[in-house]
DSSP file (Angstrom, degrees, kcal/mol; ACC not computed):
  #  RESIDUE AA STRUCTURE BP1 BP2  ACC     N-H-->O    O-->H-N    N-H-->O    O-->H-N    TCO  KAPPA ALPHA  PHI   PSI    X-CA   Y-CA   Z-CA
    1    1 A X              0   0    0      0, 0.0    68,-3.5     0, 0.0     2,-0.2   0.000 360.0 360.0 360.0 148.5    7.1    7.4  -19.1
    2    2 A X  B >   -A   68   0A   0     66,-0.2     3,-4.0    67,-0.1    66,-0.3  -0.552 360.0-111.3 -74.5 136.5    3.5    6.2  -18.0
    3    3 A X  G >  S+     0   0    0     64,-1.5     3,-1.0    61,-0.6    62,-0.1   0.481 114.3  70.2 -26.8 -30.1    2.1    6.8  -14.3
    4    4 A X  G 3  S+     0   0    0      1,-0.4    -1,-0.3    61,-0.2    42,-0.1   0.757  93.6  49.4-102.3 -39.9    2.5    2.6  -14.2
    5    5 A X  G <  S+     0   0    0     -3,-4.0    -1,-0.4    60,-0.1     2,-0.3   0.359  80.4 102.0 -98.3  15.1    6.2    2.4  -14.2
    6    6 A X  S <  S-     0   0    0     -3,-1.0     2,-0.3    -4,-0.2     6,-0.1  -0.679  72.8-136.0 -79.2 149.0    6.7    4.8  -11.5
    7    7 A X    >   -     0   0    0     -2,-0.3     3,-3.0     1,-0.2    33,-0.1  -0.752  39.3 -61.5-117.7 161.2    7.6    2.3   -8.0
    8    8 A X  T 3  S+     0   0    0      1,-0.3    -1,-0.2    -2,-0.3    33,-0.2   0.170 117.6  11.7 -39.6 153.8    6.2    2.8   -4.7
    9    9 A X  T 3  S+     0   0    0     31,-3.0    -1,-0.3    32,-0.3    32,-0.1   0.207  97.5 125.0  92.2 -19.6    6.5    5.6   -2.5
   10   10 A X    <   -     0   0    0     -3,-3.0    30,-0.4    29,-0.2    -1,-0.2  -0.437  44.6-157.1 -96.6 161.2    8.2    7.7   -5.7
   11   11 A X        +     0   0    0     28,-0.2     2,-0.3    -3,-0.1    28,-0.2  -0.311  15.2 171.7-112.2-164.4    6.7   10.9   -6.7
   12   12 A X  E     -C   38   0B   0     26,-1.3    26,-1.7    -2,-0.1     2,-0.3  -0.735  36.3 -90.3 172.0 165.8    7.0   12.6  -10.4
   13   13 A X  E     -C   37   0B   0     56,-0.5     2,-0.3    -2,-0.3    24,-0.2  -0.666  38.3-104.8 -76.3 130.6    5.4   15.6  -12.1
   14   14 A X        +     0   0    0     22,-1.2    21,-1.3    -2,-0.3    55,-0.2  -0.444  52.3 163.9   2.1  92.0    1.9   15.6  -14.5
   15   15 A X        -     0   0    0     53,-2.5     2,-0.2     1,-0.4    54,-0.2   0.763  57.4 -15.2-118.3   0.6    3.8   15.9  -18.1
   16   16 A X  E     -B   68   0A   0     52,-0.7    52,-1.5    50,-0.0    -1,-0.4  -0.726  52.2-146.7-152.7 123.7    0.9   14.8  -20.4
   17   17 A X  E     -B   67   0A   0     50,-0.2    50,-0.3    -2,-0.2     2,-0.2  -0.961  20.9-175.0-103.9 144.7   -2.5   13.2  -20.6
   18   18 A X        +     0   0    0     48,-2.2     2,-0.3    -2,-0.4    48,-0.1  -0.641  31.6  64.7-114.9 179.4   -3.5   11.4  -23.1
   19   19 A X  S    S-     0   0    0     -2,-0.2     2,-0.1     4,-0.1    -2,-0.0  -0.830  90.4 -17.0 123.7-147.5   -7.0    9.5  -24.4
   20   20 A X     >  -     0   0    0     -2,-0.3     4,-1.3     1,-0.1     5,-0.1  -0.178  67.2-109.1 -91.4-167.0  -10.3   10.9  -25.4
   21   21 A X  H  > S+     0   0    0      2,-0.3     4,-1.6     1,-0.1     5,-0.1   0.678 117.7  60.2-106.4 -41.2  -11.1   14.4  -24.4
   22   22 A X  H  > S+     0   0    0      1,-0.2     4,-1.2     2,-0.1     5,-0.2   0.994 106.0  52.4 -63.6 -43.0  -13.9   12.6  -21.6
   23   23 A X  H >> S+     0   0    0      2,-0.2     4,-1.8     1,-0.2     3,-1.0   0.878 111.3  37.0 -50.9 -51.4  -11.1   11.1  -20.2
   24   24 A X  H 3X S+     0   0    0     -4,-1.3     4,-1.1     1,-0.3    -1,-0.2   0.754 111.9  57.4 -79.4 -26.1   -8.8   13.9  -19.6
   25   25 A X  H 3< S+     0   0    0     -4,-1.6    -1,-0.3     1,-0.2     4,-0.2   0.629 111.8  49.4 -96.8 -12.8  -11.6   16.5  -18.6
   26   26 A X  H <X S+     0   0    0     -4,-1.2     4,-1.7    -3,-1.0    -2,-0.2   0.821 109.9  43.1-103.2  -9.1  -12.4   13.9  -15.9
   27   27 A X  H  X>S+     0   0    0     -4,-1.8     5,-3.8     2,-0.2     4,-1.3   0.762 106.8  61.6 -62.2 -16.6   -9.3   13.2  -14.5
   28   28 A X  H  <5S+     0   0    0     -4,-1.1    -1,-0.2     2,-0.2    -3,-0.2   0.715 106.1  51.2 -84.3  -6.7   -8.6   17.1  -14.6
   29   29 A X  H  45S+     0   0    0     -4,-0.2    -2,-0.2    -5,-0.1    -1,-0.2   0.969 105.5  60.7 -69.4 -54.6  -12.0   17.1  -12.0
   30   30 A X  H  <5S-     0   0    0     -4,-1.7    -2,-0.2     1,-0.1    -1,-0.1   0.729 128.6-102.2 -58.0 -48.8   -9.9   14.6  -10.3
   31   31 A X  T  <5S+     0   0    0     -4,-1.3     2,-1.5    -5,-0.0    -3,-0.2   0.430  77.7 135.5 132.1  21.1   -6.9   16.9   -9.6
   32   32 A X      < +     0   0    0     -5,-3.8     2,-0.3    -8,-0.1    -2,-0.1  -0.723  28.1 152.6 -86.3  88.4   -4.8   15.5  -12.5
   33   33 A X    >   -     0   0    0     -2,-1.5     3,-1.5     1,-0.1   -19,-0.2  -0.933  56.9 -85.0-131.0 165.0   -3.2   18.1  -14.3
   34   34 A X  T 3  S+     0   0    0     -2,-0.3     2,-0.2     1,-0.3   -19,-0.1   0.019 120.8  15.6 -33.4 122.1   -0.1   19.2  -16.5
   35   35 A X  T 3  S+     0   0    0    -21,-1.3    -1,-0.3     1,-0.2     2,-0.1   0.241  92.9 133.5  97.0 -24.3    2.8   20.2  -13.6
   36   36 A X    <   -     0   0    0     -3,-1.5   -22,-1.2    -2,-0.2     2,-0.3  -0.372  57.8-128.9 -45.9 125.2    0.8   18.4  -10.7
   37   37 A X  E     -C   13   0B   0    -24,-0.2    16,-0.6    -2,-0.1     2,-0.3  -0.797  26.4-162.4-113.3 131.0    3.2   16.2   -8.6
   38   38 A X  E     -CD  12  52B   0    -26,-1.7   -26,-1.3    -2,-0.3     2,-0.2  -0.712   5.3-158.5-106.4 146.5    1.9   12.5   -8.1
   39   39 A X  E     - D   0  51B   0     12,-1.1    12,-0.7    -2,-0.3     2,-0.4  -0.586  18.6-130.7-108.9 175.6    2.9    9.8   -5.5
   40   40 A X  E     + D   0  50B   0    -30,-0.4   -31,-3.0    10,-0.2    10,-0.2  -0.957  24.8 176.0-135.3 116.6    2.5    6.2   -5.8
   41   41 A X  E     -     0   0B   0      8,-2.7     2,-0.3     1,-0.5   -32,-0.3   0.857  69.5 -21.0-113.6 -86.2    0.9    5.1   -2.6
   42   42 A X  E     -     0   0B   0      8,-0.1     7,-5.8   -34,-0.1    -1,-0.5  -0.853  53.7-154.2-126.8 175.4    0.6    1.1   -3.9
   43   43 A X  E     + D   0  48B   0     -2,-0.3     2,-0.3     5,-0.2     5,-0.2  -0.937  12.3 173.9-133.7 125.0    0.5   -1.1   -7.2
   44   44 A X  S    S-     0   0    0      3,-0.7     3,-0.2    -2,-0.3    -2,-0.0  -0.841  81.1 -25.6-149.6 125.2   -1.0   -4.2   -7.7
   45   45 A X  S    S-     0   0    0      1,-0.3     2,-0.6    -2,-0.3    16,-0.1   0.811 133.4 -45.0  57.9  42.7   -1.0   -5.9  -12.1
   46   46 A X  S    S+     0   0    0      1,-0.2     2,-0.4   -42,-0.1    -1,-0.3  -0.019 114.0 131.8  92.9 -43.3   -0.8   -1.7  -13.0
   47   47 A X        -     0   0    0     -2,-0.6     2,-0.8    -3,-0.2    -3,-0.7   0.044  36.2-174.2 -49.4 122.2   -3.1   -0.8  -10.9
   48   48 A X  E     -DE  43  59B   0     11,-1.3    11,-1.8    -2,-0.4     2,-0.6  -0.689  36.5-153.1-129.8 152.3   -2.6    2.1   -8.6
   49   49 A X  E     - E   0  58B   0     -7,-5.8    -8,-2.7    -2,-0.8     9,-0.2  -0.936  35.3-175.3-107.6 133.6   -3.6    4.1   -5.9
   50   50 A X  E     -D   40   0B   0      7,-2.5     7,-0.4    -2,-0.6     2,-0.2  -0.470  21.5-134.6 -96.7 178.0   -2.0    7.6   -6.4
   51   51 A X  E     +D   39   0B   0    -12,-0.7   -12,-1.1     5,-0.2     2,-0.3  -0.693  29.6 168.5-151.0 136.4   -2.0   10.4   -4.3
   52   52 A X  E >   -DF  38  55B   0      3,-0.8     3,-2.0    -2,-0.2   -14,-0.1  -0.925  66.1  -7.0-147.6 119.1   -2.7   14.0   -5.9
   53   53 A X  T 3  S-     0   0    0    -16,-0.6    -1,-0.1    -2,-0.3     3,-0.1   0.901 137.2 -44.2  45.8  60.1   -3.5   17.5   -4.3
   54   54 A X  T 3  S+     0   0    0      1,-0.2    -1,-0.3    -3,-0.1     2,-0.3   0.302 118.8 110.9  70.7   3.3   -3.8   15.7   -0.8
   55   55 A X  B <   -F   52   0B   0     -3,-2.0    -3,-0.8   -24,-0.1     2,-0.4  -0.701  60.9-139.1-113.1 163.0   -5.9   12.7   -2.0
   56   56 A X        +     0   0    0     -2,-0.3     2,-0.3    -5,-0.2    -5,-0.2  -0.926  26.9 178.6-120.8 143.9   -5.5    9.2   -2.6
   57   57 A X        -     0   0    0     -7,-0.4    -7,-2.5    -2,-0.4     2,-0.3  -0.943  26.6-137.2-129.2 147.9   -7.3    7.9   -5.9
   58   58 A X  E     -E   49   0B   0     -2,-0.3     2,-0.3    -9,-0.2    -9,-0.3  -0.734  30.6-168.8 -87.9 160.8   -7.2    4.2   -7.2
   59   59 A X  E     -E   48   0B   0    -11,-1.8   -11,-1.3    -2,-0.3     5,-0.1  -0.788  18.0-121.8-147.7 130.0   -6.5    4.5  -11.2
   60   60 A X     >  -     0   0    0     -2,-0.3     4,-1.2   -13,-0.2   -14,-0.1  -0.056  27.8-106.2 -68.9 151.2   -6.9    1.6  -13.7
   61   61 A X  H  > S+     0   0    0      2,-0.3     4,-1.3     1,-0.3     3,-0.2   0.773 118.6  42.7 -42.5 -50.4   -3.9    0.4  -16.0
   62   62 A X  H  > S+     0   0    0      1,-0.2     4,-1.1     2,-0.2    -1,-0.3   0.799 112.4  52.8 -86.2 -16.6   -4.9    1.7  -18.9
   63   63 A X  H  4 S+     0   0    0      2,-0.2    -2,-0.3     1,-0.2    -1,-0.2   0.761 115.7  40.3 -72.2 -18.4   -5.8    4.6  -17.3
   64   64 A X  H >< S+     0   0    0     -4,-1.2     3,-0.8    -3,-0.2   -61,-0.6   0.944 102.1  66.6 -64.3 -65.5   -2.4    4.9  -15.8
   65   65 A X  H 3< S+     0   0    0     -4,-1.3     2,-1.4     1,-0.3   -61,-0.2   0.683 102.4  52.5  38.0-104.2   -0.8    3.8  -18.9
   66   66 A X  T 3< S+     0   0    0     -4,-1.1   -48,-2.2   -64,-0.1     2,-0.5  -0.177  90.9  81.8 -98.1   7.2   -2.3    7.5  -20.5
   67   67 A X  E <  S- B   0  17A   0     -2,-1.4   -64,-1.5    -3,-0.8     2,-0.3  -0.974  73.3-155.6-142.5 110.8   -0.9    9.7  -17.9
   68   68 A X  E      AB   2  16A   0    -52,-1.5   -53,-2.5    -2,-0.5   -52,-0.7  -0.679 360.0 360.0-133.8 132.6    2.9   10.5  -18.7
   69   69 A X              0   0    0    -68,-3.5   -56,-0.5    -2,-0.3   -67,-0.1   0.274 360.0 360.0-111.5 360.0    5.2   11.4  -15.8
């Protein structure tokens, strides 16, 4: 399922990224990778702030939406 339907406070595992190949190679700068366990610190309309490998990131809907948990 995509990053977007996960609800606050819940974590999950990294199980695909999808998009273009810019996309993925900067979210893997980011600390998004296969097996990485993500939290969902808040959501507002699909939007989220995560937090990954001790950091909090904002990430866009569709960009959420491309990141399979």
């Amino acid at each position: 399922m995509p990053l977007t339907m996960l609800n606050y406070g819940e974590a999950a595992a990294i199980k695909r990224i999808g998009g273009k190949e810019e996309s993925k190679r900067f979210l893997k700068n980011l600390g998004f990778t296969v097996g990485e366990q993500v939290k969902i610190i808040a959501s507002n309309n699909g939007n989220v702030i995560v937090q990954v490998k001790d950091s909090r990131i904002a990430v866009s809907r569709g960009i959420a939406n491309k990141i399979m948990v």
